[in-house]
PLY file of the C-alpha trace (Angstrom):
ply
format ascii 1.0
element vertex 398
property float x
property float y
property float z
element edge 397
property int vertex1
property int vertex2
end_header
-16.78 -14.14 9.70
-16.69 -17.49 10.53
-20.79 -18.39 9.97
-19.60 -16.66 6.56
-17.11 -19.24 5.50
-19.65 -21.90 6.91
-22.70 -20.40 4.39
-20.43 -20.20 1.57
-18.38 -23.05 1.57
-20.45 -25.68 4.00
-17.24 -26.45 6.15
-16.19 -24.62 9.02
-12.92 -22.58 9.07
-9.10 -23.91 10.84
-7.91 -20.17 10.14
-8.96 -17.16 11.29
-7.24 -13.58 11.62
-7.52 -10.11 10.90
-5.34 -7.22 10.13
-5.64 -3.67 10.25
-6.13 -1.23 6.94
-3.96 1.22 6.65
-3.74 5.00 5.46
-0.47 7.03 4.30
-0.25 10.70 5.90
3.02 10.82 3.27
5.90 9.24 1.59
3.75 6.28 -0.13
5.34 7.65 -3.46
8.57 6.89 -2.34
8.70 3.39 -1.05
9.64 2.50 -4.20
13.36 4.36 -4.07
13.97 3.36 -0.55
12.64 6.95 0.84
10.43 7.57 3.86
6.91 6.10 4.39
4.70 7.52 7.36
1.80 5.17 7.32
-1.07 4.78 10.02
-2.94 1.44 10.74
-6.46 2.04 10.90
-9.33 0.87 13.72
-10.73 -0.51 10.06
-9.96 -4.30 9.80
-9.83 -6.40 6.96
-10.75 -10.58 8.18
-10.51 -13.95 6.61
-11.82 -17.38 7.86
-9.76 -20.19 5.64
-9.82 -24.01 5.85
-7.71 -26.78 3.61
-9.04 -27.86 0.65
-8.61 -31.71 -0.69
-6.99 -30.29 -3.81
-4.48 -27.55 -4.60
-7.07 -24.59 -5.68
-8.00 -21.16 -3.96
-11.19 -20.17 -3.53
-11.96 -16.99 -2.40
-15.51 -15.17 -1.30
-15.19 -11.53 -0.57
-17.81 -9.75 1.82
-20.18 -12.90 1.18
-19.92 -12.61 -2.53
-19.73 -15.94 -4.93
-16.05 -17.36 -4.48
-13.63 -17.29 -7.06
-11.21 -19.66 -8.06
-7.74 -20.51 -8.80
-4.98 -23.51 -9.45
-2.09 -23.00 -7.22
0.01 -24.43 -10.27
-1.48 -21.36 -12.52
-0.19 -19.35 -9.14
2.88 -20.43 -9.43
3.50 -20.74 -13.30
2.52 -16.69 -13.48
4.99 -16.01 -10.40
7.83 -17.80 -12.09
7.61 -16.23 -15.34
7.42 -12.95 -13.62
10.74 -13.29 -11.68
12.31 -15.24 -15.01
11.00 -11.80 -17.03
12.61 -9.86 -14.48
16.17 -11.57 -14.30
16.39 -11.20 -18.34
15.21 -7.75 -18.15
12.63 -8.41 -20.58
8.88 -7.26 -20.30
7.39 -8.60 -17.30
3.66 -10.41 -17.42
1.33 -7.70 -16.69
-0.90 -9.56 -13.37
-5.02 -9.65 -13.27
-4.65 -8.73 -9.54
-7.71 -10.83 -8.60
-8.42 -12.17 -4.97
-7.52 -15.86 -5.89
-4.53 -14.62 -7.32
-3.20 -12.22 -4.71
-4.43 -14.47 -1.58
-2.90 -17.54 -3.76
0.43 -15.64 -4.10
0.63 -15.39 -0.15
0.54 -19.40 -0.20
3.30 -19.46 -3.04
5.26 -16.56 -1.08
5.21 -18.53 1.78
6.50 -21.57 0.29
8.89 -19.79 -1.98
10.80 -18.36 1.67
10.58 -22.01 3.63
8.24 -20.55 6.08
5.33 -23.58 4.68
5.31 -26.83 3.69
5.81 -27.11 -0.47
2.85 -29.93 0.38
0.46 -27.02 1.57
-2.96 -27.94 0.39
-5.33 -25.16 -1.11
-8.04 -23.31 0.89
-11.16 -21.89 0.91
-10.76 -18.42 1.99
-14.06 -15.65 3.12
-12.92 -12.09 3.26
-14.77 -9.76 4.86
-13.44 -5.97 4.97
-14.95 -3.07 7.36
-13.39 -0.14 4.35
-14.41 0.11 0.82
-11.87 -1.25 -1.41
-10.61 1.29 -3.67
-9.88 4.13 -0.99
-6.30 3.36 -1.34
-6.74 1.92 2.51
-4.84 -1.10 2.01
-7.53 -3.76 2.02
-5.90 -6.06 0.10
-2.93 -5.46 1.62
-4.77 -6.06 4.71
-6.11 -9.52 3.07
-3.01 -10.51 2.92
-1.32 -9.96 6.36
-4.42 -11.53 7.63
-4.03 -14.45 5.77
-0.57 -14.73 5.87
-0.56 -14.66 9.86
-3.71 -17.30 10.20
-0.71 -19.79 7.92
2.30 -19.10 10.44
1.46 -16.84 12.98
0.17 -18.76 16.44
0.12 -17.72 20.02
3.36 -18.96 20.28
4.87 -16.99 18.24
3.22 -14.37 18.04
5.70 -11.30 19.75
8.13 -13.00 16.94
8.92 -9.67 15.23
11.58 -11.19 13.53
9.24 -13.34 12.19
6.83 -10.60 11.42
9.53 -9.13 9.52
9.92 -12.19 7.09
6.32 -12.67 6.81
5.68 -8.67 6.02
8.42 -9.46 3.14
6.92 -12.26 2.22
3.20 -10.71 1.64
5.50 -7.46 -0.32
6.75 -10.02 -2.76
3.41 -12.22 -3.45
1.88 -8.40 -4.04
5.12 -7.18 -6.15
4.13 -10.21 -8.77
0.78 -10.46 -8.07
-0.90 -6.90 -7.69
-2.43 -5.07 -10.51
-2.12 -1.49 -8.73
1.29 -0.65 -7.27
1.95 -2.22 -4.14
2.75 -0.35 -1.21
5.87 -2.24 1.07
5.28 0.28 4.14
1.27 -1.27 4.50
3.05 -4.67 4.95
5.10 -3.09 7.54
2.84 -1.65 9.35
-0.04 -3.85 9.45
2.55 -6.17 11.41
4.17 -3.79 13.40
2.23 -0.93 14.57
1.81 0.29 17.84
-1.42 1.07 19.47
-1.91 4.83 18.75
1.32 5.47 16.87
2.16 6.05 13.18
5.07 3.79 11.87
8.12 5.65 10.53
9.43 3.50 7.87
12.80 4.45 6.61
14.41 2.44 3.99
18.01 3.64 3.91
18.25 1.62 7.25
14.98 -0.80 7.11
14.48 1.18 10.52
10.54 0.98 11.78
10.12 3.68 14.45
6.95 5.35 15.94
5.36 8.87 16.44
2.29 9.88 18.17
-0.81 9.42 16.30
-2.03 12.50 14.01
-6.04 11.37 15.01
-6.40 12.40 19.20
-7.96 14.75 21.11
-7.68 17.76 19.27
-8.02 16.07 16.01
-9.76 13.46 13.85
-8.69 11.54 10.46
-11.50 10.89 7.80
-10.97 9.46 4.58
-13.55 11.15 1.73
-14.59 9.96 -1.78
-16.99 10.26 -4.48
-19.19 7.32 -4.15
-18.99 6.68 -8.33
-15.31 7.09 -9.06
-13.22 5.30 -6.47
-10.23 4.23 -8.27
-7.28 6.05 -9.92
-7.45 6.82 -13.11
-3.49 6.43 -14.75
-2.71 3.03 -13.86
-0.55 2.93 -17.53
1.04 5.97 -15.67
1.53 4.54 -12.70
3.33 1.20 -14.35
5.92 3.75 -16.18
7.27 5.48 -13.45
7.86 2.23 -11.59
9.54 0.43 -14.58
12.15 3.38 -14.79
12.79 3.15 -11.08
13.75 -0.64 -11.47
15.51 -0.16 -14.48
17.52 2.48 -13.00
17.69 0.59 -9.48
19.03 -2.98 -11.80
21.61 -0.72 -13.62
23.23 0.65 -11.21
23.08 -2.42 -8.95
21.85 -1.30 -5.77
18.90 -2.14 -3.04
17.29 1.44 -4.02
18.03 4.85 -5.47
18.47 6.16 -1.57
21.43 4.09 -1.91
23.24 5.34 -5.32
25.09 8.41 -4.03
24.21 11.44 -6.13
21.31 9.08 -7.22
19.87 11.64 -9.19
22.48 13.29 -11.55
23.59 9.66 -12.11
20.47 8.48 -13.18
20.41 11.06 -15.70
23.45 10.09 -17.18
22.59 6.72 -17.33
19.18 7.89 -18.90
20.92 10.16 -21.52
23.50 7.31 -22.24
20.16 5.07 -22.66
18.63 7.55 -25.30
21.73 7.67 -27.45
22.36 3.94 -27.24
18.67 2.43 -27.89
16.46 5.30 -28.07
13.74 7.04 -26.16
11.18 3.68 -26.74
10.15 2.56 -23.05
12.30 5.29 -21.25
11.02 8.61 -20.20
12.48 11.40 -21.44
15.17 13.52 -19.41
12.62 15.87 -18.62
10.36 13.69 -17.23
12.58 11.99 -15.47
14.35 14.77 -13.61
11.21 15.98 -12.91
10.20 12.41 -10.86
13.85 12.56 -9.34
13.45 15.58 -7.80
10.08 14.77 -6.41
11.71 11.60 -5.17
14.49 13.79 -3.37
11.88 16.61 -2.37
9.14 14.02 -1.11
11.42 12.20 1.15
12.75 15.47 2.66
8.93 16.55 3.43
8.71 12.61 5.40
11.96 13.69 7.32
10.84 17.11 8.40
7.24 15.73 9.34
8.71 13.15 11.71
9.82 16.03 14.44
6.56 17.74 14.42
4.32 14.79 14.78
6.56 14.34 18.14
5.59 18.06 19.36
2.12 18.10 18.10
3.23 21.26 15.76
0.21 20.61 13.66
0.60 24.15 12.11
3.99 23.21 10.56
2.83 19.74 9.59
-0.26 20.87 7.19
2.39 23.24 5.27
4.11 20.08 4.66
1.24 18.28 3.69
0.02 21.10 1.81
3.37 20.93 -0.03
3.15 17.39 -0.69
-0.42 17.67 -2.51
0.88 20.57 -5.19
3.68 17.98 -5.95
1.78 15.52 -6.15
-0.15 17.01 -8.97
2.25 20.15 -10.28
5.69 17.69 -10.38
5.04 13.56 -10.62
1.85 14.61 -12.05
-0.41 11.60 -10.57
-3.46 13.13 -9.19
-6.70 13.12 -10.62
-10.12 14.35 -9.08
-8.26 13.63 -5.73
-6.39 17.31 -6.13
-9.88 19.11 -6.39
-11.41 17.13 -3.71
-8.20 17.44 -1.51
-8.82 21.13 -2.07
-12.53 20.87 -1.23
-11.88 19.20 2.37
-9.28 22.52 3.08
-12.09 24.91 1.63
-14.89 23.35 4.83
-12.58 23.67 7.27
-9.77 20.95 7.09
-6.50 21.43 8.88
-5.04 19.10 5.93
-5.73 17.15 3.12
-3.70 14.98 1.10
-4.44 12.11 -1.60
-4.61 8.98 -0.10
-3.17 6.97 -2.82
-2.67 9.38 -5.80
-2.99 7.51 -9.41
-4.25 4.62 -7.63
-7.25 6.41 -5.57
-9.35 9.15 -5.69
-9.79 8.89 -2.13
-8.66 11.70 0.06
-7.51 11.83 3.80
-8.35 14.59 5.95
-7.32 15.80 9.28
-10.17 18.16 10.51
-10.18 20.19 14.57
-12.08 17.88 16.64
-14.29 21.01 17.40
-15.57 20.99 13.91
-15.86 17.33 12.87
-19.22 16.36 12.88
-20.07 19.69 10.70
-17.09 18.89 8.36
-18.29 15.50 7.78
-22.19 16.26 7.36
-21.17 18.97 4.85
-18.95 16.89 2.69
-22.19 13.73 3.08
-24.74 16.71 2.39
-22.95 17.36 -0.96
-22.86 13.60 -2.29
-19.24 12.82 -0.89
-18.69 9.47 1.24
-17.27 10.04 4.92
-15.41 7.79 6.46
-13.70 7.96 10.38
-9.96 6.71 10.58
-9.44 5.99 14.12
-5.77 4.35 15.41
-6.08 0.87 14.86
-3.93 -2.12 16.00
-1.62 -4.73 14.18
-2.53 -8.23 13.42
0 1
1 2
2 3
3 4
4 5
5 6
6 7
7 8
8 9
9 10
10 11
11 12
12 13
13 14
14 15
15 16
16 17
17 18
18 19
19 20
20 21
21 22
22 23
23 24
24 25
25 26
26 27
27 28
28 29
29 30
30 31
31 32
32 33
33 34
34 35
35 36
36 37
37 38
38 39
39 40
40 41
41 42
42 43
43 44
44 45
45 46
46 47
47 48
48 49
49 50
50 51
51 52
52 53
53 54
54 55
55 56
56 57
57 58
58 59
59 60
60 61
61 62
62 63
63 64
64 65
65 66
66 67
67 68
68 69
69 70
70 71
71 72
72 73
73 74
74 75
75 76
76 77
77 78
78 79
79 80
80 81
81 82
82 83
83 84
84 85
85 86
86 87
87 88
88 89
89 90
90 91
91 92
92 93
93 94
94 95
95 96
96 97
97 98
98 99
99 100
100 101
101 102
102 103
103 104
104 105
105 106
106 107
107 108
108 109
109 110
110 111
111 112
112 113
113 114
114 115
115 116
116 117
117 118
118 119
119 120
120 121
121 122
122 123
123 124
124 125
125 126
126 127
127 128
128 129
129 130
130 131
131 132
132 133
133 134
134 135
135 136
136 137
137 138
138 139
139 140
140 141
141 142
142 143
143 144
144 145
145 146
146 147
147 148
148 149
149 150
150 151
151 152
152 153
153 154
154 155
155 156
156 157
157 158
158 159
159 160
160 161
161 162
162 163
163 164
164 165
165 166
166 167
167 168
168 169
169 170
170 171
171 172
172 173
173 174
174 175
175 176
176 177
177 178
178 179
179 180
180 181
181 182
182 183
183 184
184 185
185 186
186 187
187 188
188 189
189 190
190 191
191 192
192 193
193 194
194 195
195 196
196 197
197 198
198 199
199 200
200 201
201 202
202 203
203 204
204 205
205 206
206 207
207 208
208 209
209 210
210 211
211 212
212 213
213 214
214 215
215 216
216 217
217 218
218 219
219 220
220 221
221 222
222 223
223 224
224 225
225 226
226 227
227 228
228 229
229 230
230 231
231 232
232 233
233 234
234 235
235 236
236 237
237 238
238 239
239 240
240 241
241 242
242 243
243 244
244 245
245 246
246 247
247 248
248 249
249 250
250 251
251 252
252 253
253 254
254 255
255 256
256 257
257 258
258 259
259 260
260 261
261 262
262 263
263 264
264 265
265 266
266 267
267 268
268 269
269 270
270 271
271 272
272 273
273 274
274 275
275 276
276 277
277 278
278 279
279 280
280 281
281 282
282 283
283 284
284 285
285 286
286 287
287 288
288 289
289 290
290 291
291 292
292 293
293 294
294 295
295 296
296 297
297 298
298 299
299 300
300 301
301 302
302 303
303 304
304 305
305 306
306 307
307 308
308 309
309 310
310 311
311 312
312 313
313 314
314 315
315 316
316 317
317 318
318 319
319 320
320 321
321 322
322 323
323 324
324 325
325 326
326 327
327 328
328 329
329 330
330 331
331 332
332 333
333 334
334 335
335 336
336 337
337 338
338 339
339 340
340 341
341 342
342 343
343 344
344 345
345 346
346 347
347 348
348 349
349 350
350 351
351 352
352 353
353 354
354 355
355 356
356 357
357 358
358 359
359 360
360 361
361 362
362 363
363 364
364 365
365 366
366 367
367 368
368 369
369 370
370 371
371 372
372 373
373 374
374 375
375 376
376 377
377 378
378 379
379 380
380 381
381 382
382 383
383 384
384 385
385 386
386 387
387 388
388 389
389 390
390 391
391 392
392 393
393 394
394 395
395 396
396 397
């Protein structure tokens, strides 16, 4: 990593971390109504190499690739006229999600809370990621908690969590503005504040993070499967609806997150139907729609609830009806899955004890918990038939 950043940009590096990837065995759908996120940090790490630039520009080089570039004042311009978009309600700049933009929106993140300098110079930055982008892993999540930790993470204060906290906030904003996929808060979370061998249990009716025994052990192994020419999700457009109606709702009633509105989702109705009558159906869903994604929402966070017990006892049984569960909704009732659903169903047909989408309407990518017994088989089947295999062992934080 760092002879990268040397080759590339002919200086050697000041900065250097890494941070884990991360997978969701459920709930990623409902981060954004405050629900239940059960997310696993991967042995698959995501690093970056950075030194100061004389001027204010990012440059970034991914896996060795040509660097990119970008003004921090463009950074910040887009960033502002987000948040001013979002304050007067209006339509909010759609972002390019590029690397200079999403690693530049870390620096301007950063600022924005106090935790740097407003004088912070630009950087050249070298990425180098161990996962395939587009599995819905988290690399660029990753990206960012790396870098983000190399800027104000040091051995000093490095058992901080407090300080994780603000900087796992800090990294969920940049990506908020920045991010041309939907951004996922519970990666932030956990990339920081994992335990070895545990999955993080992110609740946000309480912003409680607590821990469960890993899924992937001695009975059991995690792989993460995808076509090799179709990696990405297909309904971005989709994607971008559902998550405008959430904030609309979440701004009109005033609260942190529908998990907070009591009787969130007869409310929400209301307030759609009064919506309809007053301005229309243009940029709303219909009632329909929308009572189908509440009850999903409702439904969805249950499933994380249940799951949390069983992980504890190792009821593995109990845990793939749930996951099982989660898939047909997935596809049957928010209606987000794509050639994930078949290939979920694939993985169960060769022997899987579950498999889920790994990021549905953002990935194709599935994850798959297969006996330990049958592993290697499962995986040279899947590789035999044209499919990409890929091990998630428990990984560690940054």
């Amino acid at each position: 990593m760092k002879a990268g950043h040397t080759a590339i940009f002919g200086s050697e590096p000041t900065l250097v971390a890494s941070a884990p990837t991360t997978w969701s065995l459920l709930g990623e759908h409902v981060d954004v109504v405050g629900g239940i996120v059960l997310v696993a940090s991967s042995d698959l790490r995501v690093g970056i190499a950075a030194s100061p630039r004389s001027d204010n520009n990012i440059s970034v080089s991914v896996n060795g690739a040509k660097p990119n570039h970008i003004a921090m004042g463009d950074v910040s311009d887009f960033a502002f006229s987000v948040l001013d978009a979002r304050d007067k309600t209006e339509s909010v700049p759609s972002p390019h999600g590029s690397w200079p933009e999403r690693l530049g929106g870390v620096v301007w993140s950063l600022i924005f809370r106090q935790l740097l300098p407003r004088d912070t110079p630009g950087f050249n930055i070298a990425v180098e990621s161990e996962a395939p982008v587009d599995w819905g892993l988290g690399v660029h999540a990753a990206a960012e908690v790396a870098f983000a930790s190399a800027l104000v993470v040091d051995d000093e204060n490095r058992g901080d969590y407090p300080l994780r906290v603000r900087v796992a906030e800090a990294c969920f904003q940049s990506a908020a503005i920045f991010s041309a996929t939907p951004a996922l808060r519970a990666r932030y979370t956990a990339a920081l504040r994992s335990m070895d061998g545990q999955i993080s249990v992110v609740d946000y009716k309480d912003e409680s993070v607590t821990h469960t025994p890993h899924i992937a052990g001695r009975n059991t192994v995690v792989f993460a499967v995808n076509t090799p020419h179709n990696p990405g999700g297909q309904i971005p457009e989709e994607m971008a609806r559902r998550l405008d109606f959430i904030d609309k709702a979440t701004r009109a009633f005033g609260v942190e997150s529908l998990r907070h509105l009591p009787d969130a989702a007869p409310r929400v109705r209301d307030w759609l139907e009064a919506v309809h009558k007053v301005h229309g159906p243009s940029g709303v869903p219909s009632l329909q729609e929308a009572t189908r994604w509440l009850e999903f929402f409702e439904a969805e966070t249950r499933r994380a609830q249940s799951m949390v017990p069983l992980l504890r006892s190792r009821n593995v049984a109990e845990l793939s009806d749930i996951v099982a569960a989660s898939q047909r909704a997935l596809n049957d009732d928010y209606s987000v899955s794509g050639t994930d659903s078949a290939l979920a169903q694939l993985c169960r047909s060769r022997g899987a004890v579950t498999a889920r989408s790994a990021h549905a309407g953002v990935s194709n990518a599935v994850i798959a918990v297969v006996e330990a017994t049958h592993a290697r088989n499962f995986a040279a089947d899947l590789v035999d038939d044209g499919l990409e295999v890929i091990e998630l062992r428990p990984g560690t934080a940054a």
